[in-house]
C-alpha positions as semicolon CSV with decimal commas, in nm:
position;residue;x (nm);y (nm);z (nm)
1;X;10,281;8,418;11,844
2;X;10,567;8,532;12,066
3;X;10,823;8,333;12,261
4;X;11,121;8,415;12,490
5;X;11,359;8,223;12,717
6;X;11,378;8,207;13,047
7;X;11,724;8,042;13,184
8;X;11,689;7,700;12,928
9;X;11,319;7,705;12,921
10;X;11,178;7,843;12,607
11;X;10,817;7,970;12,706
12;X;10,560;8,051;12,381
13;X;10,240;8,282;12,463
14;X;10,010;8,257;12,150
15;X;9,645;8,338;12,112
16;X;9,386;8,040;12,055
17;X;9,366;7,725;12,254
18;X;9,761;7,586;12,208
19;X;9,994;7,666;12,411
20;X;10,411;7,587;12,272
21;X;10,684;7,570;12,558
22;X;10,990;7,370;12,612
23;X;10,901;7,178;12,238
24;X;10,510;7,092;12,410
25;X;10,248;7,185;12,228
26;X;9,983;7,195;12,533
27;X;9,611;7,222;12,504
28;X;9,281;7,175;12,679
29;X;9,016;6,931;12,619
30;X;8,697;6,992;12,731
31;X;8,649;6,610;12,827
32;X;8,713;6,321;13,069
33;X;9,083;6,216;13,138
34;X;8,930;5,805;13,018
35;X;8,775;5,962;12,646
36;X;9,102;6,173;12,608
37;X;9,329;5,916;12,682
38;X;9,194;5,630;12,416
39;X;9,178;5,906;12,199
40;X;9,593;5,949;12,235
41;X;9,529;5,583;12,209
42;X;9,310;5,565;11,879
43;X;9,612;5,839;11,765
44;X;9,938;5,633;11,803
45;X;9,753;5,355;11,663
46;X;9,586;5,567;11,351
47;X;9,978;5,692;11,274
48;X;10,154;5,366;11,322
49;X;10,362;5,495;11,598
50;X;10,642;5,183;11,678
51;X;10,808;5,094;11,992
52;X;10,537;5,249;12,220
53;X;10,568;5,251;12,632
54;X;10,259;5,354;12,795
55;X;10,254;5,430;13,192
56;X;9,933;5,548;13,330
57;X;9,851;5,642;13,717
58;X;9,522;5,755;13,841
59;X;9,556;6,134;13,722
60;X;9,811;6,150;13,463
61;X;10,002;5,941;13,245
62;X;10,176;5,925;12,898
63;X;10,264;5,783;12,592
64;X;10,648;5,750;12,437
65;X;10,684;5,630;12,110
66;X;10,890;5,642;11,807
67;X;10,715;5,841;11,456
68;X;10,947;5,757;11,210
69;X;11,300;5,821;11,321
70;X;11,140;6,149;11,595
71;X;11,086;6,030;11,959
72;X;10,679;6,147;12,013
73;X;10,600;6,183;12,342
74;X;10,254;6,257;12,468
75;X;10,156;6,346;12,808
76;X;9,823;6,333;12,953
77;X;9,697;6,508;13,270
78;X;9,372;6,527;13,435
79;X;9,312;6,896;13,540
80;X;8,936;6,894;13,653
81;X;8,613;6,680;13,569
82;X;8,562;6,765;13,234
83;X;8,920;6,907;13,122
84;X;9,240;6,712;13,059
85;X;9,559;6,847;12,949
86;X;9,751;6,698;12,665
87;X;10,122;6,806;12,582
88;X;10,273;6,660;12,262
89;X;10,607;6,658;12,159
90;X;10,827;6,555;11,833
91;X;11,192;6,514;11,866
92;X;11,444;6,647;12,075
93;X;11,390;7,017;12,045
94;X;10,994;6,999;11,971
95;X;10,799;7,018;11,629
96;X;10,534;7,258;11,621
97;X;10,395;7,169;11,325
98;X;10,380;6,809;11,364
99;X;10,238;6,870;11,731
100;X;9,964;7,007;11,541
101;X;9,909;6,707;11,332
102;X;9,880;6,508;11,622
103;X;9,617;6,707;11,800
104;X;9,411;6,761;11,493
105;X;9,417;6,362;11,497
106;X;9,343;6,330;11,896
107;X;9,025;6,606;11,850
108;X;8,943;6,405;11,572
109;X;8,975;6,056;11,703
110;X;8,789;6,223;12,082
111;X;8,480;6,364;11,828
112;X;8,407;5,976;11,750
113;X;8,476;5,842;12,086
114;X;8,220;6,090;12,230
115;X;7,977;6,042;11,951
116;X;8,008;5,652;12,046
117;X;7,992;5,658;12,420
């Protein structure tokens, strides 16, 4: 995994399926913007994320919230039929790690959704 700034951008390149810049941890899923958003749904609900503001339009949207005394913020883009974006993001400066957590627990939480629908 390799990063570098540009101006006050950080920018990450790693191998794999996440992608790290400005404190996002960005991925891909390989489903409908609808099953990917009540999965970020199903997630701030699952980790008892407080103090939650949702606004949704027709091809994006996101999800602010507070995680303990961090600021999570969780933005959700439609890129094409059957992939969405989702960027996640733990306090001010970003939290890799726990933007993994909370991806493991949207995959997890879109795996039911799917097998349910």
């Amino acid at each position: 995994s390799t990063s570098f700034q540009v101006g006050d951008k950080v920018i990450g390149i790693e191998s794999g399926k996440l992608f790290y810049t400005d404190g996002y941890l960005r991925t891909n899923y390989h489903t409908s913007f609808d099953h990917t958003w009540k999965a970020c749904e199903q997630t701030l609900a699952d980790i008892k994320a407080t103090d939650v503001t949702v606004v949704k339009k027709i091809a994006h949207g996101s999800f602010e919230a507070m995680l303990n005394e961090d600021k999570l913020r969780i933005a959700v883009e439609y890129v094409e039929s059957d992939i969405t974006e989702v960027a996640v993001r733990i306090g001010v400066a970003g939290n890799n790690y726990a933007s993994q957590t909370i991806h493991s627990k949207i995959k997890n939480n879109l795996l039911q959704i799917l097998k349910t629908d």
